[in-house]
SEFILUM-628663 format. One record per residue (C-alpha): residue in one letter; x, y, z. Coordinates in steps of 0.1 Angstrom, whole numbers. Each point is the difference from the previous one (the first is absolute). Layout:
REM SEFILUM-628663
- A; X; Y; Z
...
END
This chain:
REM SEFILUM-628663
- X; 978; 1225; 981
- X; 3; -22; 34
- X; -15; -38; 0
- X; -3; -16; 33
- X; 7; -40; -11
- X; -15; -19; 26
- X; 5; -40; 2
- X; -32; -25; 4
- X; -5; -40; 5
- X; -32; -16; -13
- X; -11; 7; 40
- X; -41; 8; -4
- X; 8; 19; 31
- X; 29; 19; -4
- X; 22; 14; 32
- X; 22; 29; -7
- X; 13; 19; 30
- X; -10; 35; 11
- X; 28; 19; -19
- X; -17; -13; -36
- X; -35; -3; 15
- X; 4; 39; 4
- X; 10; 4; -35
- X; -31; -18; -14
- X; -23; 26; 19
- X; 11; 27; -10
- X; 4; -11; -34
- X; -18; 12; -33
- X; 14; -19; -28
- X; 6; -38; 0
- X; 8; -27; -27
- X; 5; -34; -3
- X; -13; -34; -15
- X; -35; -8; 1
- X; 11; -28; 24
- X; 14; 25; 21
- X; -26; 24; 3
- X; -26; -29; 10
- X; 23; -5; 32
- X; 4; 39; 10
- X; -30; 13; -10
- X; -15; -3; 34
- X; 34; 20; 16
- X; -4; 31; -29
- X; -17; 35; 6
- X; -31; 5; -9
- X; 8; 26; -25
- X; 28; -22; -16
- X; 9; -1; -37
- X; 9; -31; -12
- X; 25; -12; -32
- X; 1; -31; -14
- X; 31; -14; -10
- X; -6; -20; -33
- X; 16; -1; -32
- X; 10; 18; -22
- X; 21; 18; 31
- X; 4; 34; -19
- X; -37; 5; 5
- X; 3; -7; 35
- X; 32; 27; 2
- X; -15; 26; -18
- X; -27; -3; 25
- X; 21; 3; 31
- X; 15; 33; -21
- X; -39; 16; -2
- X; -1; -4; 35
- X; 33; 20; 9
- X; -1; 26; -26
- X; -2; 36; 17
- X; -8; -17; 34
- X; 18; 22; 26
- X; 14; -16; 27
- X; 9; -28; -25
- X; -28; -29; 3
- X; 15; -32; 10
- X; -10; -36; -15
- X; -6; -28; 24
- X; 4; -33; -23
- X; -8; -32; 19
- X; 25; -30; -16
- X; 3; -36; 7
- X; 30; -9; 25
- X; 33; 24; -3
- X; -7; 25; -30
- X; 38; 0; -5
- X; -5; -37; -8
- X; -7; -7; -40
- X; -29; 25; 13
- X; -16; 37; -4
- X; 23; 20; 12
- X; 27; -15; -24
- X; -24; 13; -26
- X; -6; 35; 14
- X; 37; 7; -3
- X; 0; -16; -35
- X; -28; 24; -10
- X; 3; 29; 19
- X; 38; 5; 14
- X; -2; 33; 16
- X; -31; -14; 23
- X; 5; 2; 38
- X; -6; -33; 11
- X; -11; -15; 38
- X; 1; -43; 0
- X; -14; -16; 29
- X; 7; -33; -8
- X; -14; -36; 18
- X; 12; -32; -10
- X; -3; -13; -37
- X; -16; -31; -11
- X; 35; -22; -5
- X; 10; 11; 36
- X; -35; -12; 16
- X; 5; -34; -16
- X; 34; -6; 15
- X; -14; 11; 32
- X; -29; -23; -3
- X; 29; -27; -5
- X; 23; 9; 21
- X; 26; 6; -29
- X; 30; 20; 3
- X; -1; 23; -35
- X; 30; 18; 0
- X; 12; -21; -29
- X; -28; 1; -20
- X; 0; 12; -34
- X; -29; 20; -6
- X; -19; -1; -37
- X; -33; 19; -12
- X; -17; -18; -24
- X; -32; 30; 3
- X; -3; 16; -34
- X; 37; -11; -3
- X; 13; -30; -28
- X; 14; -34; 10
- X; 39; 19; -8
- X; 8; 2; 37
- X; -16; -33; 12
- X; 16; -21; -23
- X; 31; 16; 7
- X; -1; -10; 36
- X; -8; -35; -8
- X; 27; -4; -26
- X; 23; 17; 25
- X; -8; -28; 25
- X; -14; 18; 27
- X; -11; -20; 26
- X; -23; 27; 15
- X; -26; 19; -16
- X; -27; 22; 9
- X; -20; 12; -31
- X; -30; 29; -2
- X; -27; -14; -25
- X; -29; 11; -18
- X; -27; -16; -17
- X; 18; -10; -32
- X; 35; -12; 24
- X; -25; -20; 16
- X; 16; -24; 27
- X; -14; -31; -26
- X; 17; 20; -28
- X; 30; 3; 23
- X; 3; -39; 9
- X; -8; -13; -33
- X; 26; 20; -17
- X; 29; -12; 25
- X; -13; -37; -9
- X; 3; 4; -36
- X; 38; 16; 0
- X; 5; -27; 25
- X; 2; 22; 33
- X; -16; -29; 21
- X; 23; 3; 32
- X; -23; 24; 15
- X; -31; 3; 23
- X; -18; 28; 3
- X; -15; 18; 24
- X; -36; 25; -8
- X; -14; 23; 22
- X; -34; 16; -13
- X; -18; 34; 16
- X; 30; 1; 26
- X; -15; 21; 30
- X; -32; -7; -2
- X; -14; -19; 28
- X; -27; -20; -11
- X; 13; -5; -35
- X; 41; -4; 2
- X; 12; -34; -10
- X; 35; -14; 0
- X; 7; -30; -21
- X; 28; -19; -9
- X; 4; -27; -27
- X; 21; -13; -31
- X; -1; 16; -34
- X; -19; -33; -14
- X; -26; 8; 25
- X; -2; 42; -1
- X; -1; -6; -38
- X; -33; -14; 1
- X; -14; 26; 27
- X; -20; 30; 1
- X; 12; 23; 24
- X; -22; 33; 12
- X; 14; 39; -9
- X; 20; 17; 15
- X; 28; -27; 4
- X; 37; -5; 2
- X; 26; -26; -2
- X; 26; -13; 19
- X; 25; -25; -18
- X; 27; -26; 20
- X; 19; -23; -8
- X; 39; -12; 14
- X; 31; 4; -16
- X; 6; -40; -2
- X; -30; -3; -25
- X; 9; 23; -23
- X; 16; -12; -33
- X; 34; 17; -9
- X; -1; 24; -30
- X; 12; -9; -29
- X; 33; 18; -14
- X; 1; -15; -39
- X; -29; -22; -5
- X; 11; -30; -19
- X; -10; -3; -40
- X; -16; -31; 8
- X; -25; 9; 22
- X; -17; 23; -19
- X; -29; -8; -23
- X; 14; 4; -38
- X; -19; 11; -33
- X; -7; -31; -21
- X; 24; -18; 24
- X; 32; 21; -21
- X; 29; 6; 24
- X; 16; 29; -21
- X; -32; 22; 6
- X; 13; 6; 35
- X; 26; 22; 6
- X; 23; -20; 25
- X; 3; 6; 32
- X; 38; 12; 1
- X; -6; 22; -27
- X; -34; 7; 19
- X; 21; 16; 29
- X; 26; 18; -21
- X; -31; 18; -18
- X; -17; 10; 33
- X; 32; 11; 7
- X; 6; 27; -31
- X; -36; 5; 7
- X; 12; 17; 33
- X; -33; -9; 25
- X; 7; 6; 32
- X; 1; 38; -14
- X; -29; -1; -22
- X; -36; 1; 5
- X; -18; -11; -30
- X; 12; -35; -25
- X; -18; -1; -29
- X; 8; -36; -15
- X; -11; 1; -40
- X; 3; -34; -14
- X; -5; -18; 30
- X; -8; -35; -11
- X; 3; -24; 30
- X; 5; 33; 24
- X; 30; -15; 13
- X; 15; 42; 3
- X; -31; 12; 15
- X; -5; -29; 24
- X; 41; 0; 10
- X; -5; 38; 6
- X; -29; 0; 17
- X; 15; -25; 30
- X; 32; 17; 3
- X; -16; 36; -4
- X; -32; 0; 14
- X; 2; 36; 3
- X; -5; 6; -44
- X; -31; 5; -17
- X; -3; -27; -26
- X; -16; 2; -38
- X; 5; -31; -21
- X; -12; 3; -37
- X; 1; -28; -24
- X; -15; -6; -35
- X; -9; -35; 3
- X; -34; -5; 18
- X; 13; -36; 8
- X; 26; 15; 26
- X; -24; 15; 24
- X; -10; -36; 17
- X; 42; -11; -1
- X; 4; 34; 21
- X; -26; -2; 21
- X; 7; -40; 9
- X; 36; 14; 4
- X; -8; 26; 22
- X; -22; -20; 23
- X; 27; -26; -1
- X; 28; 23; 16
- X; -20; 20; 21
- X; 3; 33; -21
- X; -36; 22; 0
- X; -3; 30; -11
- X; 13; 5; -42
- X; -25; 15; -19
- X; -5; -23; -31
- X; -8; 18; -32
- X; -4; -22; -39
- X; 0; 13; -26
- X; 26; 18; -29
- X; 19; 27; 24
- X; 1; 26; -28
- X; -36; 2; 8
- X; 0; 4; 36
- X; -6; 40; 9
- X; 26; 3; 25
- X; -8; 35; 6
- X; -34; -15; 18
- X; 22; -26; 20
- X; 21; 26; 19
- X; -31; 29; 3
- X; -3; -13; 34
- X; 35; -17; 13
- X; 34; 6; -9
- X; 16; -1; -31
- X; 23; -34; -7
- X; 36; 7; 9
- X; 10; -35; -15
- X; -10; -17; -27
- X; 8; -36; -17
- X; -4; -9; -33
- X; -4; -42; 3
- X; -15; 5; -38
- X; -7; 19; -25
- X; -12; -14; -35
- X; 26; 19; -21
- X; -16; 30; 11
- X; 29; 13; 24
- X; 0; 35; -12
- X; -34; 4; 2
- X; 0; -14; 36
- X; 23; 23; 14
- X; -17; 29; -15
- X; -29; -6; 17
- X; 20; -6; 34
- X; 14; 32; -2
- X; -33; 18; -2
- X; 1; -6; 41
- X; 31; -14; 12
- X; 10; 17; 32
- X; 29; 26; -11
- X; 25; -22; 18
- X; -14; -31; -12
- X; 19; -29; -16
- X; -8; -30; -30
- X; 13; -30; -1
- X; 3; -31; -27
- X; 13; -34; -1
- X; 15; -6; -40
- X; 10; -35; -10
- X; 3; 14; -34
- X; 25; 24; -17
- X; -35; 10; -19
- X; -16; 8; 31
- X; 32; 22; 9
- X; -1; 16; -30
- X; -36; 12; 4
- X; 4; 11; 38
- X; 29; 24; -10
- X; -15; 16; -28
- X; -34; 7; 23
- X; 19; 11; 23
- X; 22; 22; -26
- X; -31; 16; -13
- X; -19; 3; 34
- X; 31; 18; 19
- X; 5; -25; 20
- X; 34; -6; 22
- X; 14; -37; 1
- X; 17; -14; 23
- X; 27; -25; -3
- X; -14; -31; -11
- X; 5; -36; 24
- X; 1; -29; -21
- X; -6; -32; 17
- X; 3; -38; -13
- X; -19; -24; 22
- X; 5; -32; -5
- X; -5; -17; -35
- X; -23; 32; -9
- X; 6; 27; -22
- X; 22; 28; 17
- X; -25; 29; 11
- X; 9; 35; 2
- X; -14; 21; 24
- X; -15; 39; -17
- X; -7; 30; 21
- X; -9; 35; -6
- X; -12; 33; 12
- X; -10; 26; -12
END
């Protein structure tokens, strides 16, 4: 099968040179959005058949299959995209679904490249994002990362409002930003710049995109160990915090910068899950905790420190169906147990039931009971230990340091 991918602004009245002007006459099959079809319908053959790209996108394929099957020579598939199809667009998704496709791009320029033209702003360093049918994962790692350039794809839910008022309530208020709505389109493109305060309270037209600046100078340095202190405490109780040199050492056994999913059982204030989140941005973050009373100390934590993105989940864990959690994203490959009711064994059953195969647990004891119970688990689960660190801090308790795999 051979698709011909060719790029399109918002333009009502597209120009495309003589080369791709002679491929649309003598045409026969053409798809595209319906926006897309509005603007080239006047340039298609009169005999043309047209395919809708919509959702689900299997339909769509499996149309584009009917078309070729037992066609001799083989029929070619002219798709009209938005901008470069090689950019978060069609084409990427061609390959994806069918790899052994032939595939023509004739790209133009995308939407994020037409805004820094309209501003006259060199892009080269710009980190890109697509927020379009995509999760906040990637955006939020760009601000924690403090990026001080971003240009981000959105959709109706990634909204530029949505994308403002989320920076103001993790405290990402250093930036302005910069909208441009139905880029291309004479009568109806609009280029707007403005602070989050005031795009948060806007309504801006579809299709859009964003463009976020800001200078080095006003971004805040990321914190490396965030001080006990600062963070909001349960009932006010400084020993339900794990402390912030232990905090580090436990990241550390953890092993993040090699892992891709934490999941932080017992998380209490969510002083692991915050700390991991800022200094790996990169992970994929559940945080489960039994108390119902620790979701508003995390969440007031996490807007205090600037750390979006962990997925909160209350409740007893032995009742979470962690099969469901990982059906669509990768399995943990590191797991902390902050708490766990007496119920250790029972805990790290469950675990297992999807830990990556080189995954890793780890535990904080301050008791020789606690001890006791993670080496018999991990006795009767076939689990390997690793040497132990023990730690005293201060006037506290020594703390030893537990890891396994399997």
């Amino acid at each position: 099968m051979r698709f011909i991918v060719i790029g399109i602004t918002d333009n009502p009245e597209p120009f495309f040179p003589p080369e791709i002007m002679e491929i649309i006459k003598n045409g026969k099959v053409f798809s595209g959005g319906k926006r897309h079809h509005e603007i080239v319908a006047p340039l298609l053959p009169a005999d043309a058949q047209w395919i809708d790209i919509t959702v689900p996108l299997d339909n769509v394929f499996e149309q584009y299959q009917l078309k070729a099957n037992g066609k001799q020579p083989t029929v070619s598939i002219i798709v009209f995209a938005s901008g470069d199809p090689l950019f978060f667009g069609f084409a990427n998704t061609i390959q994806r679904k069918m790899p052994e496709a032939e595939i023509v791009v004739y790209p133009t320029f995308n939407s994020l490249q037409m805004l820094a033209h309209r501003l006259l702003l060199p892009y080269h360093d710009m980190r890109i994002v697509s927020l379009t049918g995509r999760p906040w994962q990637e955006f939020d790692r760009a601000l924690i990362e403090r990026t001080q350039k971003i240009g981000v794809l959105t959709d109706k839910e990634h909204t530029p409002a949505a994308i403002a008022q989320r920076m103001l309530d993790y405290g990402y208020t250093q930036y302005q930003m910069t909208v441009g709505e139905h880029l291309g389109h004479p009568a109806k493109e609009k280029v707007t710049t403005l602070s989050l305060e005031e795009a948060a309270h806007c309504d801006f037209s579809q299709p859009n995109c964003v463009i976020l600046s800001t200078s080095n100078t006003n971004l805040p340095t990321k914190p490396f160990g965030i001080p006990d202190s600062s963070f909001t405490l349960l009932d006010g109780r400084e020993k339900m915090i794990t402390k912030m040199p232990i905090r580090l050492l436990t990241l550390q056994a953890l092993d993040l910068p090699h892992r891709h999913v934490l999941w932080d059982i017992g998380f209490c204030t969510g002083s692991i899950s915050i700390e991991a989140r800022l200094l790996f941005p990169h992970l994929h973050i559940e945080a489960f905790e039994i108390r119902p009373e620790c979701e508003a100390i995390i969440q007031e934590n996490m807007r205090r420190f600037g750390a979006p993105g962990i997925n909160i989940h209350i409740g007893d864990f032995r009742s979470v169906c962690c099969h469901a959690m990982t059906k669509n994203r990768t399995a943990p490959d590191a797991v902390f147990i902050g708490g766990h009711g007496g119920k250790l064994k029972e805990i790290m059953t469950k675990v297992l039931t999807v830990l990556a195969p080189d995954g890793c647990i780890v535990m904080n004891s301050v008791t020789s009971q606690s001890r006791q119970m993670w080496k018999e688990a991990c006795h009767d689960l076939g689990l390997t230990q690793e040497p132990p660190l023990h730690i005293t801090l201060n006037d506290y308790n020594p703390i030893t340091i537990l890891k396994c795999r399997r």
